[in-house]
Every structure is written in structure tokens, then in C-alpha cells.
C-alpha positions in Angstrom: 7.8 -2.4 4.4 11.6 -2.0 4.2 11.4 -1.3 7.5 9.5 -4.6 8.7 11.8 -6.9 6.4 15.1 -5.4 8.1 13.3 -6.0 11.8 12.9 -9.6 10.5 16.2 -10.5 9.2 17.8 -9.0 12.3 15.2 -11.0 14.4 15.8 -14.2 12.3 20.0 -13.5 12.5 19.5 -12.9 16.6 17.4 -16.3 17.0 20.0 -18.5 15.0 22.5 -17.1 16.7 21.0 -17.9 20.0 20.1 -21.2 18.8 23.6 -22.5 18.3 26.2 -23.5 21.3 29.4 -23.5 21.2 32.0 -26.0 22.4 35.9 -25.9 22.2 38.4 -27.4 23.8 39.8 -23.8 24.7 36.7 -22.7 25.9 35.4 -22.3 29.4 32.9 -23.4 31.3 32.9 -20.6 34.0 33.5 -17.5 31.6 32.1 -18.7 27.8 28.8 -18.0 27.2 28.5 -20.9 24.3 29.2 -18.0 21.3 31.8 -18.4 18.8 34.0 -15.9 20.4 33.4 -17.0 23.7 33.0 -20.9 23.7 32.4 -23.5 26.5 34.6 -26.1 27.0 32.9 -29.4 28.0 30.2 -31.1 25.7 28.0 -31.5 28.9 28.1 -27.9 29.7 27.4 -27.4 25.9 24.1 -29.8 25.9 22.6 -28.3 29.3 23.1 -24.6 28.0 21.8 -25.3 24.9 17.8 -24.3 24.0 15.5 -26.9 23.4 15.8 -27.5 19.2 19.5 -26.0 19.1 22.4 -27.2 17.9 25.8 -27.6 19.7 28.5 -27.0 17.4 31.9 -29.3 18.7 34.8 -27.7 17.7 37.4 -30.1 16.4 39.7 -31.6 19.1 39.8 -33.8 21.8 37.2 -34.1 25.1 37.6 -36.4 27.8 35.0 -37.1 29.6 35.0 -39.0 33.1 30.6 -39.1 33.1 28.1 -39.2 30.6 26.7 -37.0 27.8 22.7 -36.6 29.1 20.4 -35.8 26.5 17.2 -35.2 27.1 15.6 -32.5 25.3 15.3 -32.0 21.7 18.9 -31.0 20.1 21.6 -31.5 17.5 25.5 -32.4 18.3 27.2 -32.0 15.7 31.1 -31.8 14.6 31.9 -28.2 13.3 35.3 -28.5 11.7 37.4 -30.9 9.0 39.5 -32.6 11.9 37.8 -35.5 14.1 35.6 -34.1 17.6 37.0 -36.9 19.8 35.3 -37.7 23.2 37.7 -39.9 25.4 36.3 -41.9 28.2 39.9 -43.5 29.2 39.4 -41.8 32.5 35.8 -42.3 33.3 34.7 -42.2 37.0 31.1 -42.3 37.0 28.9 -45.3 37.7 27.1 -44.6 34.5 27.6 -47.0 31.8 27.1 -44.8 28.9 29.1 -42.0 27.2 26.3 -40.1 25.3 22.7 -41.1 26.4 19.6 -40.2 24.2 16.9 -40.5 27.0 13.0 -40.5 26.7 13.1 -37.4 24.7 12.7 -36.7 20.6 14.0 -35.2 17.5 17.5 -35.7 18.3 21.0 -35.9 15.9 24.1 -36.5 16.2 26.4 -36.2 13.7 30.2 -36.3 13.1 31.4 -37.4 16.5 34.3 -40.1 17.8 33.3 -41.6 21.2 36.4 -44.2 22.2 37.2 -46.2 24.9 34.3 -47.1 27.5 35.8 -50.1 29.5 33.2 -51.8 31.9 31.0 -54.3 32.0 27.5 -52.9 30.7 29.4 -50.3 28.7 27.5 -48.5 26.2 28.9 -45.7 23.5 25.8 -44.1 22.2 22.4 -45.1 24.3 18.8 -44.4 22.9 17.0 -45.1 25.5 12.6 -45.2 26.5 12.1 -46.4 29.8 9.5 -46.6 32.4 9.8 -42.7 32.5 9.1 -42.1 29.1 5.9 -40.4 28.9 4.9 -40.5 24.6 6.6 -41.8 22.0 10.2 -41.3 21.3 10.5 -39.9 17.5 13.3 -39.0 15.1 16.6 -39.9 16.3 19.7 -40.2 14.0 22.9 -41.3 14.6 25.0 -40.5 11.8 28.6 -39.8 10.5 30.2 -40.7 13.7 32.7 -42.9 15.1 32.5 -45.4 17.7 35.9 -47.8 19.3 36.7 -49.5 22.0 33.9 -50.0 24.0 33.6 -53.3 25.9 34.0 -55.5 29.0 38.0 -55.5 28.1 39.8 -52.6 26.6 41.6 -54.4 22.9 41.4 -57.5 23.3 38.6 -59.5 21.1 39.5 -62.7 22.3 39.2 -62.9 26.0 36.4 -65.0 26.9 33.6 -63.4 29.1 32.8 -65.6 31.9 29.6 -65.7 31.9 26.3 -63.8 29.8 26.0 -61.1 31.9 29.2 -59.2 30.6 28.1 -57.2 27.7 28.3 -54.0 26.1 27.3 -52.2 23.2 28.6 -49.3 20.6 25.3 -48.1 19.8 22.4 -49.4 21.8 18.3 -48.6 20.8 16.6 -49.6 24.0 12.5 -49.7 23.5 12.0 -50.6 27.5 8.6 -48.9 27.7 5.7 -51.3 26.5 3.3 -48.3 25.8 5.9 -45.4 24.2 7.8 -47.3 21.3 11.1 -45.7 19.9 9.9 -44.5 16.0 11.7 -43.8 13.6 15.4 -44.1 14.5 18.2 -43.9 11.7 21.7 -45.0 12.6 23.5 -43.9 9.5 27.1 -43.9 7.4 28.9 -44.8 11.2 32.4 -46.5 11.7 31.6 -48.8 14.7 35.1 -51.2 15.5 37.0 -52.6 18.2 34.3 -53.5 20.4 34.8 -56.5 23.0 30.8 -56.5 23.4 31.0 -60.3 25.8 28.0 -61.3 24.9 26.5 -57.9 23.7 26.8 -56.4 20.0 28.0 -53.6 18.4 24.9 -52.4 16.8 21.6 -53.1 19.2 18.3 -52.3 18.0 15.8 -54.1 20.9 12.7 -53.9 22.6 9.6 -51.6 21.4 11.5 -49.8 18.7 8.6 -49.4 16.1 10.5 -48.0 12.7 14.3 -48.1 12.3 17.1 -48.3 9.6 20.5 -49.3 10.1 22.2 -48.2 7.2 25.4 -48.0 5.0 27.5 -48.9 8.3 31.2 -49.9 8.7 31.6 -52.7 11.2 34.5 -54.6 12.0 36.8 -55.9 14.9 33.6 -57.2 17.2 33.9 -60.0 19.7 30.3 -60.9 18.8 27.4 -59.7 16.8 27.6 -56.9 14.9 24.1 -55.8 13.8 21.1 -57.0 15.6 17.6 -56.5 16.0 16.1 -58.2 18.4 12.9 -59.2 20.5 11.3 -60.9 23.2 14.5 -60.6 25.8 12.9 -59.3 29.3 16.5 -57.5 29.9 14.8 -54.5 28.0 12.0 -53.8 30.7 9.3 -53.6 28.0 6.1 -54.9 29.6 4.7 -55.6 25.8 5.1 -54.7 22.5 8.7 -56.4 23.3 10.1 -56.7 19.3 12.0 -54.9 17.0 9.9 -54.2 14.3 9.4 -52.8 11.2 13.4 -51.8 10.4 15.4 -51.9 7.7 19.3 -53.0 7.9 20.9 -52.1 4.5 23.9 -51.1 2.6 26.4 -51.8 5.6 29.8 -53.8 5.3 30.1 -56.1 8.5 33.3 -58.0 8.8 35.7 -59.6 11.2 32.6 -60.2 13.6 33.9 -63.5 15.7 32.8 -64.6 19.4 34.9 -67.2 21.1 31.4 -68.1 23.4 28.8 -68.7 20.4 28.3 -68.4 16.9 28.2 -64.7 16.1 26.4 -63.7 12.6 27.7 -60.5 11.0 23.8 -59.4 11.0 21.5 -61.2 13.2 17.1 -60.9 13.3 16.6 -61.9 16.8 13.0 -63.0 17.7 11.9 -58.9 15.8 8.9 -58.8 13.2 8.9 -57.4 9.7 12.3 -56.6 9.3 14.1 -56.0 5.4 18.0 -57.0 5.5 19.2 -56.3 2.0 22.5 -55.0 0.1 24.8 -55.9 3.0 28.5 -57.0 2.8 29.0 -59.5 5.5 32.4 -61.4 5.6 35.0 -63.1 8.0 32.5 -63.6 10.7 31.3 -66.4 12.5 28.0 -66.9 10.9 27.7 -63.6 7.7 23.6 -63.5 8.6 21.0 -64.5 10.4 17.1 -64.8 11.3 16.4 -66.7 14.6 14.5 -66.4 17.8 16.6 -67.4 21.3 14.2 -66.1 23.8 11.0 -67.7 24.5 8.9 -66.0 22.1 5.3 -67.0 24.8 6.5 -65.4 27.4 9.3 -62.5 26.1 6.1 -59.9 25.6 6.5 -59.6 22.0 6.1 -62.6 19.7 6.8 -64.8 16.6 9.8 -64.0 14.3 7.9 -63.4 11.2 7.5 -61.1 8.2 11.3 -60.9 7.4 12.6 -60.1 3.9 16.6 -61.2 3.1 17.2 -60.1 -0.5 20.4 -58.7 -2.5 23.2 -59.8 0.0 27.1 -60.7 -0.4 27.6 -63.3 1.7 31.0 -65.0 1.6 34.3 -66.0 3.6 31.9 -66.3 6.9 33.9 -69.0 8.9 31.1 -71.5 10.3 28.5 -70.9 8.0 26.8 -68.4 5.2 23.9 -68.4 6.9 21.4 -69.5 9.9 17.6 -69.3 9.2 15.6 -70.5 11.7 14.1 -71.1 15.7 15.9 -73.1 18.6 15.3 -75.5 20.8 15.7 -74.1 23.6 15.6 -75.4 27.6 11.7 -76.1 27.9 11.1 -74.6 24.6 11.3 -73.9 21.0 11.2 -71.2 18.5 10.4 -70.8 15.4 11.2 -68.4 12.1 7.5 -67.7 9.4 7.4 -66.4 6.5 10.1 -65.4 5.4 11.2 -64.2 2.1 14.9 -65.3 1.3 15.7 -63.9 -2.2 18.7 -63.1 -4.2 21.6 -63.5 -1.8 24.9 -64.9 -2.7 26.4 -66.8 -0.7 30.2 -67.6 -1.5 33.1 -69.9 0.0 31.5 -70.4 3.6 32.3 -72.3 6.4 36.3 -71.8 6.1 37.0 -72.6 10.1 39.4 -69.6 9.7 40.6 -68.1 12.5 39.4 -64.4 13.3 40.5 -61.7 15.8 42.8 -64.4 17.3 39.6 -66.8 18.5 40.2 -70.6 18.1 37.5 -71.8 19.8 33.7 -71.9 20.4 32.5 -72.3 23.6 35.6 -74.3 24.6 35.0 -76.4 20.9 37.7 -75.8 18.1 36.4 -73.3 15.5 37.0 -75.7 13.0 35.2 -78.3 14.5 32.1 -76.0 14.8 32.5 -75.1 11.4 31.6 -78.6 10.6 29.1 -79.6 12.4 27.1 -75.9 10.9 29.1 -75.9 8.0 28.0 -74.7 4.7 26.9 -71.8 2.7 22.9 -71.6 4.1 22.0 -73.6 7.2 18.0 -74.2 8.4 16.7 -74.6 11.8 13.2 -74.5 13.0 11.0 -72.6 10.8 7.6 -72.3 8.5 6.7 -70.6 5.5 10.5 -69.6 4.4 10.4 -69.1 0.6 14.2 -69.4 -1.0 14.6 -68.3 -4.5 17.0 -66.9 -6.7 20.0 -67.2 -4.0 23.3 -68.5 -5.7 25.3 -71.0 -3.5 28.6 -71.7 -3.9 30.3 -74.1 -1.6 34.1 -75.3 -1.4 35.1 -78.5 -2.4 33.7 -81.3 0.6 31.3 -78.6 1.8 27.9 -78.3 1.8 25.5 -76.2 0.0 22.6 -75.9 1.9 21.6 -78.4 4.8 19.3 -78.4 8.3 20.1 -79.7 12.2 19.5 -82.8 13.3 16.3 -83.0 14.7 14.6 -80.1 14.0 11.5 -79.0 12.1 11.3 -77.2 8.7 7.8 -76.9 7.3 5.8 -74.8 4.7 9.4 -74.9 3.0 9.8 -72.8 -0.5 12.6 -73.4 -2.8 13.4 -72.6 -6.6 15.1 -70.7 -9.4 18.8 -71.3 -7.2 21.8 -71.8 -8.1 23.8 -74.8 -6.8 27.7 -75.3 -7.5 30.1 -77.1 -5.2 34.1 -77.4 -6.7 34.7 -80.6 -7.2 31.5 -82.3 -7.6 27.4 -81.9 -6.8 27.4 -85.1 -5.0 25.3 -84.9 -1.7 25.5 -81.1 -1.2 21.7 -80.7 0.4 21.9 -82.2 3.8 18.6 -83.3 5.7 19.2 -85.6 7.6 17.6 -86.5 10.6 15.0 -83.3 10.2 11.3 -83.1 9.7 11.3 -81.6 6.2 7.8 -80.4 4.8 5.9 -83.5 7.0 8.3 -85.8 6.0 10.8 -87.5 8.4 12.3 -89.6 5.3 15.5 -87.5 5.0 18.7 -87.6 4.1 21.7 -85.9 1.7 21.2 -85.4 -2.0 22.7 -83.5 -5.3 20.5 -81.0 -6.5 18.6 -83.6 -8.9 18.0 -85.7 -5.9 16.9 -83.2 -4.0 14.2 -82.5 -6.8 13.0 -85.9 -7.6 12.3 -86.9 -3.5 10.8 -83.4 -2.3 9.3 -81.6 -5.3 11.6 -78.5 -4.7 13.9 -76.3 -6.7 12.7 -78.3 -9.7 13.8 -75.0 -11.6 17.0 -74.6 -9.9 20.2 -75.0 -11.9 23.7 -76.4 -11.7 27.0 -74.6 -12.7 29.9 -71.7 -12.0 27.8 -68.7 -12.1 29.9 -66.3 -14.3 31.3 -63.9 -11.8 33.1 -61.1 -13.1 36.2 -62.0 -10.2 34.8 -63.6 -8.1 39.0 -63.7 -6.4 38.3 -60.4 -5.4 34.7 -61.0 -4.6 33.5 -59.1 -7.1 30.3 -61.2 -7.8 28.9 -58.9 -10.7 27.9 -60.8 -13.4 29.7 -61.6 -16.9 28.0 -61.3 -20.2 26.6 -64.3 -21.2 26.9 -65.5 -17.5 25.6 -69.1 -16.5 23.0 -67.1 -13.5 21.8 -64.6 -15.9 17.9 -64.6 -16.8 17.3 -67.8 -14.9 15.8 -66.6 -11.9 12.0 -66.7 -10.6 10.3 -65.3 -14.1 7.5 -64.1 -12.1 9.5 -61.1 -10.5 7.9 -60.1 -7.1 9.8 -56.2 -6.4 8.9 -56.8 -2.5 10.6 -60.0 -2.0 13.6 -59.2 -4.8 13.9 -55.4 -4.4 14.2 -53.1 -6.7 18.1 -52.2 -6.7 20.6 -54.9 -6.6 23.8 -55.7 -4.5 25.4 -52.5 -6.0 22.9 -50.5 -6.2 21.9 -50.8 -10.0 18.2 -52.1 -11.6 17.0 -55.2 -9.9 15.5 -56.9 -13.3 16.8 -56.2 -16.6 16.1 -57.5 -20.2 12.7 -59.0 -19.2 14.0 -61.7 -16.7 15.8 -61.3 -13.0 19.1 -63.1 -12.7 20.2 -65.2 -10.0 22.6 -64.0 -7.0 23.0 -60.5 -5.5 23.9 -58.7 -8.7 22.1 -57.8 -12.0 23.9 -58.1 -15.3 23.8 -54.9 -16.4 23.6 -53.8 -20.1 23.0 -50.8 -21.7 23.6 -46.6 -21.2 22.2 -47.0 -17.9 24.1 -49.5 -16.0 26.3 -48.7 -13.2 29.4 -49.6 -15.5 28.7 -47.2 -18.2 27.9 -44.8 -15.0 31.4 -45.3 -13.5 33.6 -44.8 -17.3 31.8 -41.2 -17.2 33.0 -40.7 -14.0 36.6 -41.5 -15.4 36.2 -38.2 -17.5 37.1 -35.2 -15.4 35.4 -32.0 -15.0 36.2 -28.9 -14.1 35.3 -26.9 -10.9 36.9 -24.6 -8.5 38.2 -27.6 -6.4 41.6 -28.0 -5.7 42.8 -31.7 -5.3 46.4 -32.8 -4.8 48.7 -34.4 -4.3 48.3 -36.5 -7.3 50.4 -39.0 -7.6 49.1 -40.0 -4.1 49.9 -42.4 -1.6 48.9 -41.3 2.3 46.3 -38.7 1.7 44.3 -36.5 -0.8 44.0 -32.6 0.1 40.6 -31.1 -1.0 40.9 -27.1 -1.2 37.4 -25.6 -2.1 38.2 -22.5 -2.7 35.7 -21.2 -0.4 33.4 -22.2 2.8 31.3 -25.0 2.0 28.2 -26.0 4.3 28.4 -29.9 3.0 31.1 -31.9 1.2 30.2 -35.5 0.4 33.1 -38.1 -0.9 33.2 -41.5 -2.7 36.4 -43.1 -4.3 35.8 -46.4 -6.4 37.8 -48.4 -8.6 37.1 -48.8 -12.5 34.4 -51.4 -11.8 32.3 -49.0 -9.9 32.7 -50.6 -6.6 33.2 -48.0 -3.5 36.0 -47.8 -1.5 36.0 -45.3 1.0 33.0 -42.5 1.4 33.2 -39.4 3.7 31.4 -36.4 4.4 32.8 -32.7 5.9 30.8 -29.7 7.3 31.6 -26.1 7.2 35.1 -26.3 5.6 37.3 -24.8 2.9 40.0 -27.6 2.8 39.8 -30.8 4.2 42.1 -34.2 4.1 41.5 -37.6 3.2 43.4 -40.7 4.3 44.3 -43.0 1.9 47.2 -45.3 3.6 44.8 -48.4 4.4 42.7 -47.8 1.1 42.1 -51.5 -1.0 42.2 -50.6 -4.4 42.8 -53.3 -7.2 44.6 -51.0 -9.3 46.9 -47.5 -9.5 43.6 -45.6 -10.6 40.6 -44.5 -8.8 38.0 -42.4 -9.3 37.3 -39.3 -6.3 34.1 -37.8 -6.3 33.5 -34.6 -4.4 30.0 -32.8 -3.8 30.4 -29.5 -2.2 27.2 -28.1 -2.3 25.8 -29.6 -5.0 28.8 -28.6 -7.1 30.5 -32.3 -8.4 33.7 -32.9 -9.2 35.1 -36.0 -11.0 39.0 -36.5 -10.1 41.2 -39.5 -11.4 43.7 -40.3 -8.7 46.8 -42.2 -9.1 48.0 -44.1 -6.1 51.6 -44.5 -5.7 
């Protein structure tokens, strides 16, 4: 028996071994063999040695690359090291248009890589793709941990206008171009995605038969469009039928400085997909912060109606033309519409600022700020029926609108209660109608809140007044005690249309009645508050952290190997600044020099292996 159970854990030592490649950048390709001691030296030669279900292990460093990454077989790529695996396409050759490409194949990860600088027209950084070759379904792909810059039409430069809609590119790109074999259950996860002149792409794509996604806890910034989409009914993907997005869930990301100088470009944007959840996003300094539409023609695109959408527990504020965009087009020979959708406890803050953003001072050849009025406001309707708004808080600038529709459209079926309406200044005409069909009647026009009421039989329960933020100057839109939005929301609390966390992650409904806006007050031993002053207390572990004083970096010495270190830093009010995650390490680094922090103290967090370690840092 001794016997058999050495066999085996020789057996089981051989096959791991064999299962993992190696890649360094002082490798080779002609003499390694993909071992530790004898590594290859490409990422390409890495992925076509490796076995079907291995992993390649990237040493850190950096790989040009002058063709693409081919996937096709089931595999892990992952980043072995603390320092950054960096693949460089400054010197591309190929007539490929993508750096790594995930194609008709399953159960693939990557994790912990930096792709930069794909220049091109039709440039793509990370491409999951099913086409006509695709042969079953495409299942469990994540994209996680990594970092993708600089990938566009025009190499750094956000403002150049595209000439026309054919120059695009993408960061990360989900393509569903098979009508039969849908792409299931895909996860892009924790990413940094910035820098991207898309044209009239977007950073984030999720389109075609993609049956199952999440787009999730994401940094992206610096896009010359859209930043997260999900999309349907556009004939570009090749899908036959079956031709939506469906079924995802876009949560937990920060989206900001998102500006097109060719159309309005939301921060998040549902495009023509089905049954899609956007919730707990931070969307700022874009054209539009989100979204829910349908441009294609939704009778011919082989997919269908936008419907079945739930937008609940946003921060929405700063956006430059308008909070938000709900609703279909009228489009050349046809129109679209957005149904049923559930709008619930957003806040939208201080839209429609006509700011300028990544240096773009027009629209489509109009001036930002004359764009910005002709959308502006905090929540903006098109086309749509069965939208049900409740529990949103809008707060508009003095002169600016609160919520209002576009001349000549159709809104019917139309929901609205339990909100909160505040305007500085004054109420006076902050709903805008005019000149729309509104619930069957075409006798529209602007109104206060009490107006609005009296003439169309909504928000009869919505209120008037500042909301009680807790600083709202730093947009933190937590509530005060005693706060103005607090137990005045919707008393019948629905979980699917609300959620059941809030904007920062604490209990949706507390003390018998949900609140109005993004966050919960929260009361009590277990709110997030009384969560972050325990973190304040340190503990003690084997973790070395220093310096401290710190102003550039933090060092992390473990004091041994660790397979997974996880990092948060937040401020006093339990909001997260920076997160971070390291493989296989005994020390690792963390930059500090561009951290926001409202004050000298934060609060580091470290897992190492389930180990957690509470550390007060002092910034310099």
C-alpha cells in the first residue's frame, strides 16, 4: 500500500510537471523545452507546446510580439512573478488584427497579463471569438487581472476624429458570430482597460450570440468612445440568429473619462442585448455615464427587442451631456424601442456639465456644450415601453433638468415613483416632455415635480429635497443619519429589481424600509462603517509592510512563498481605492504615487493565503 501511494504521488508530481510551460524572456525557443530550468522564450511558442488543459507560466518581463497570440485549445496564461508580464505589439507585422485571440475553443484563462499598443484600424487586444467554424458551444472563458493600453485606429491620441464608422477597435472583444454555438459563460474580471482610441469601437465588447456573461469590477478610463457594451442585432458579428447579448451582468466597474468626438458615448451602454443586470457601477466624466438603447434594426439584425434589462444601485454623476439615455431610436426607415425595463435605485448627480474630456470639443462637428443642451440632464428617455423608474435620486444643477424625453418620440407603459427630485436653485420645470407621446398622451409639456403629478398620475410618492449625502463634494453619496432619502423609497421592496447589496456593497434594505439613491443608510454592528473602524485596528501576522510613512510605494514581504496575495487600500469611510492581486511571490510592491485618498490614513488589507493582515498606512 506504501508502495502504490509513492507510485501515485510520483505519477501526480510527473503529470503537473508536464502540465505546466514555461516562458521567459531568457528562454529559447530552439533549445528550451518549456521547464523551469530550461524555458521557451516567445508566448506563442509557449501556447503551441503546451498540452491541451495546461498552464503557461509567463515569467515577468517584456515580449514583443510582431503577430498574434492563437489560442485554440483548452489552456491557462497566466503571469508567474510580482513584476508586470508585458506583451508589446509596437512592432507588429502581421495582417492580423489581434494580439491574443481566444478562438472557437473552451475553458480558457488568462490571468495577469499587459497587452499594449495594437495600432490599426480593426485592432483588437484580447479577442474571444465563435465563428462559422465553431463546432459546439464555446464555454468558460475568463479574462481576468490583466492589463490592456493603447489599442486603437491612432496610437495616444483620443481626440482625432475617425473618418468614417468603419475605423474601430476594441481592448477586449466577445464575438458570438455563430448563430447555432453561443459563447457561455464568459467572465471579464478585475482588468485595467485605458488609452484606447476605439473610432467607433469600445473598449469593452460583449456582442452577438454570447449566451451568459459578467463584466465585472473593471477599471476603465481614457476611451475615445464607449467603454462597456453589450450589444445586439449588428450583422458585423456574422451571427445568422440568436444575434444579442444576453443574459450578462456588468457590475462593480469604475468607467470614466469615456468621451467620442463622433457621437454620444455612455460610460456603459445595453445595445439592442436581452436580459442584461447593470448594477453597482461608477460611471463619471463621460459623454453619456449609462445607457439602454437599440441602434440597429432590431427586425432584421437576427436577434430582437431590447427587453428584460435591470439598472439598479449605480453612481452616476459628472457625465458631460447627460446622466443617462433610456430608450430606442429613430432610425433611417426605422425605429427601436427599449421594454420592460427595471430602473431602480441609481443616483444620478450633477449631469450634463458640457465639460471638456480627453481634449474633445465637439460632437459630430457640434460644440460639446451645445449637445449637452439639447440631451441635457440627469436621466433622458427615448423610445421605449414598460420602463418602471423608482427609487432613483436626481440631482440636477441649477437651470438643468432632471429628467426629460426627445422631441417626437414615444414613451409608453411608463412607471415612475418613490424618486427623489432636487434641482439648486429652484424645482420649477425640471421634467421635460415636450413634444413626446407620453403614456397615450400627446398633451405635453415641462413641469416641477407636483405638476408632473397632478397632469400624469406619476411619482405621486416621489419627494422633493437635498438628499443628505454624507459629501456628496467628494462624491461620496452614502447616506447621513437622519437623511432627507432615507426610508422613503418603494415600501414594497422587490430584491430583483433593487438588489440585494447596495452601491458599496452593504444590505440593500435596512430598518424595515429601502432608501432612495444608490446607497443604504447603514446602522448597526453590521454596516460597512462599523466593518471599516475594525479594520483600523491592526493585527498581527508574519507580513512585513514598509515603508510607513509612505508616499511612492508600499513593500509587502511575506516571509515566505505565497500561491495568492489579494490587496485593498480604502480610506476611513470604507470606500476602495486601489485593489491588486499577486501570484507565487514572497515580496511584492505597490504603487501608491497616483493614489486619491482624502486623508494621510488608509487602511491596507493583505490576504496571503487566507492569512489577513490589517495595516494603517500613512501617506506622506
Amino acid at each position: 500500500m506504501k508502495i502504490e501511494k509513492i507510485t501515485f504521488f510520483i505519477l501526480f508530481c510527473f503529470l503537473q510537471g508536464f502540465s505546466q510551460t514555461y516562458v521567459s524572456t531568457t528562454g529559447n525557443d530552439t533549445t528550451g523545452t518549456g521547464t523551469a530550468a530550461l524555458p521557451y522564450k516567445t508566448i506563442v511558442k509557449g501556447v503551441q507546446a503546451a498540452p491541451s488543459g495546461g498552464t503557461v507560466l509567463v515569467l515577468s518581463g517584456t515580449y514583443p510580439v510582431t503577430g498574434p497570440i492563437y489560442v485554440g485549445k483548452p489552456l491557462t496564461i497566466q503571469k508567474s512573478g510580482s513584476g508586470a508580464v508585458t506583451i508589446n505589439a509596437s512592432g507588429w507585422t502581421s495582417t492580423d488584427t489581434y494580439v491574443l485571440g481566444i478562438v472557437n475553443t473552451s475553458d480558457v484563462t488568462i490571468d495577469g497579463l499587459t497587452i499594449i499598443n495594437k495600432i490599426g484600424n480593426g485592432s483588437k487586444g484580447i479577442w474571444i471569438l465563435a465563428n462559422s467554424g465553431a463546432t459546439s458551444n464555446l464555454n468558460n472563458i475568463t479574462v481576468k487581472n490583466s492589463v490592456v493600453k493603447n489599442i486603437g485606429w491612432i496610437s495616444n491620441n483620443l481626440s482625432s476624429i475617425p473618418a468614417n464608422s468603419g475605423i474601430v477597435a476594441n481592448a477586449i472583444k466577445v464575438d458570438g458570430g455563430n448563430g447555432t454555438y453561443a459563447i457561455t459563460n464568459v467572465k471579464i474580471e478585475n482588468n485595467e482597460v485605458a488609452n484606447c482610441a476605439t473610432g467607433w469601437g469600445e473598449a469593452v465588447t460583449v456582442t452577438g450570440n454570447v449566451n451568459g456573461f459578467s463584466v465585472s469590477k473593471n477599471t476603465v478610463y481614457d476611451i475615445a468612445n464607449i467603454g462597456i457594451v453589450a450589444a445586439g442585432n449588428y450583422l458585423s458579428t456574422g451571427a445568422s440568429a440568436n444575434n444579442q447579448a444576453r443574459n450578462g451582468v456588468i457590475a462593480s466597474n469604475e468607467v470614466f473619462d469615456c468621451m467620442s468626438a463622433v457621437a454620444n458615448s455612455a460610460g456603459i451602454y445595453i445595445d439592442g442585448a436581452l436580459n442584461c443586470t447593470v448594477e453597482r457601477n461608477e460611471v463619471y466624466n463621460c459623454g453619456v455615464g449609462l445607457a439602454v438603447g437599440a441602434e440597429q434594426n432590431t427586425s432584421t439584425g437576427n436577434g430582437g427587442v431590447s427587453t428584460g434589462h435591470i439598472i439598479n444601485n449605480n453612481s452616476v454623476y459628472n457625465n458631460v451631456v447627460t446622466g443617462a439615455i433610456f430608450g430606442g431610436v429613430i432610425g433611417s426607415g426605422y425605429t427601436t424601442s427599449v421594454a420592460n425595463t427595471k430602473i431602480y435605485n441609481n443616483t444620478f448627480y450633477k449631469n450634463r456639465t458640457g465639460a471638456v474630456i480627453n481634449g474633445v470639443t465637439t460632437i459630430n462637428g457640434v460644440a460639446v456644450g451645445t449637445i449637452a443642451d439639447i440631451y441635457g440632464g440627469e436621466v433622458h428617455f427615448q423610445n421605449s415601453s414598460g420602463i418602471t423608474f423608482k427609487n432613483n435620486i436626481l440631482y440636477a444643477t441649477t437651470g438643468k433638468k432632471a429628467l426629460l424625453a426627445s422631441y417626437g418620440y414615444t414613451i409608453s407603459s411608463f412607471v415612475s415613483d418613490y424618486n427623489l427630485f432636487y434641482r439648486e436653485g429652484n424645482t420649477d420645470f425640471i421634467i421635460d416632455l415636450t413634444g413626446t407621446s407620453f403614456n397615450g398622451s400627446s398633451t405635453t409639456g415641462s413641469y416641477n415635480p407636483a405638476q408632473f403629478a397632478t397632469a400624469t398620475g406619476q411619482d405621486v410618492n416621489s419627494v422633493v429635497g437635498l438628499p443628505g449625502f454624507v459629501n456628496a463634494s467628494i462624491f461620496d453619496f452614502t447616506l447621513t443619519t437622519g437623511a432627507f432619502a432615507a426610508d422613503k423609497g418603494d415600501p414594497t421592496y422587490n430584491s430583483t429589481y433593487s438588489g440585494t447589496l447596495d452601491f458599496d456593497d452593504d444590505i440593500r434594505k435596512r430598518n424595515g424600509r429601502i432608501d432612495i439613491g444608490c446607497s443604504e443608510l447603514q446602522t448597526g454592528s453590521t454596516a460597512k462603517k462599523a466593518a471599516t473602524a475594525v479594520t483600523a485596528e491592526e493585527s498581527v501576522t508574519t507580513f512585513s509592510v514598509y515603508p510607513n510613512p509612505a508616499s511612492e510605494e508600499i513593500n509587502i514581504n511575506f516571509g515566505k512563498v505565497v500561491n495568492y496575495a489579494s490587496y485593498s487600500i480604502s480610506d476611513l469611510n470604507g470606500i476602495v481605492l486601489a485593489r491588486g492581486q499577486f501570484n507565487s511571490v514572497d515580496n511584492a510592491k505597490i504603487n501608491i504615487s497616483d493614489l486619491k485618498a482624502n486623508s494621510q490614513l488608509v487602511i491596507l488589507q493583505i490576504n496571503a493565503d487566507n492569512e489577513i493582515s490589517n495595516n494603517k498606512i500613512y501617506f506622506k
